[in-house]
C-alpha positions, 0 to 999 in steps of 0.5 A: 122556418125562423132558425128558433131553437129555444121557445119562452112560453108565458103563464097562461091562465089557459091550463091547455096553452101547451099539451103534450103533442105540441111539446112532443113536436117541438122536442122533435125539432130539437126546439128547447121549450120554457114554460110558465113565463111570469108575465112581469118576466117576459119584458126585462127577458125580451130587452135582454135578450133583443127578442120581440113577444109574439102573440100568434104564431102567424106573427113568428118572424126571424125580426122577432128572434133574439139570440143567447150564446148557450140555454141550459137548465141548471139545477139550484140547490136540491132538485130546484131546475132554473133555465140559464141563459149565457153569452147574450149580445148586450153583456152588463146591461142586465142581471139576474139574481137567484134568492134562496131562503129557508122561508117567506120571511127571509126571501122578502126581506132579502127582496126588500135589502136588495131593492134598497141597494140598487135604489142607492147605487141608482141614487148614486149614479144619478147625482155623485153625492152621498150623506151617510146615515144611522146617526153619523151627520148628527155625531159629526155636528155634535163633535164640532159644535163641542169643539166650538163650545170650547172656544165661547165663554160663559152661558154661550159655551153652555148653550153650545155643548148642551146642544151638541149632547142632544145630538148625541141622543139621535144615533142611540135612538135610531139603534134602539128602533133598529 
């Protein structure tokens, strides 16, 4: 009745929430089905998609329907299957990125770097401004400050430069931690 052609399931803690006839009925409509949603999924899907969670299917309105261009199932690496949805109506406002990795270790990581990237470009969005890191404001101070040291005299020119070489001791610090 709702014109639906793919139907996004979410992980349910019910291990029967789908049996075989439903999905045998469902194929039959040629609706394509997608299991095991996680529950953290189902909104960032839903604003990419334009759709609205239903809870009961007496709630399933074609209001509540959102649209994609194509919905296959794409095969990732060796065998692993991942559901591909293209030409969606808001193009550029989301994106999703598939992280492989030969263990846990290397995934969590990869998360963590690619968390740290979209915090600096979210960063950069909001204020245009950026301070480099890993030591380089400290070199450039010292850089200046023993260029000005070379213009003082006496106990001053000393004081200045001793400081400036100090600085320096930060970015070898900071790489010997890394």
């Amino acid at each position: 009745k709702t014109g639906c052609n793919v139907l996004l399931i979410q992980k349910s803690i019910l291990r029967d929430a789908v049996n075989d006839l439903s999905l045998h009925f469902l194929a039959k409509l040629k609706i394509l089905v997608v299991k095991d949603i996680e529950r953290d999924d189902i909104a960032f899907i839903a604003g990419t998609l334009g759709c609205k969670p239903v809870a009961h299917v007496d709630s399933f309105t074609a209001d509540k329907l959102g649209t994609a261009g194509v919905v296959e199932e794409v095969t990732v690496g060796h065998g692993q299957k991942v559901v591909k949805m293209t030409e969606v109506p808001n193009p550029g406002q989301t994106v999703s990125v598939i992280v492989r990795g030969s263990n846990q270790l290397v995934l969590d990581e990869t998360d963590r770097s690619l968390h740290d990237a979209l915090c600096v470009v979210r960063a950069l969005v909001k204020r245009r401004a950026l301070i480099v890191g890993a030591g380089a404001p400290e070199i450039e101070c010292s850089y200046q400050l023993n260029k000005w040291s070379k213009t003082l005299a006496g106990m001053d020119s000393y004081c200045v430069r001793a400081f400036a070489e100090a600085l320096e001791i930060i970015p070898y610090t900071l790489a010997e931690n890394a």
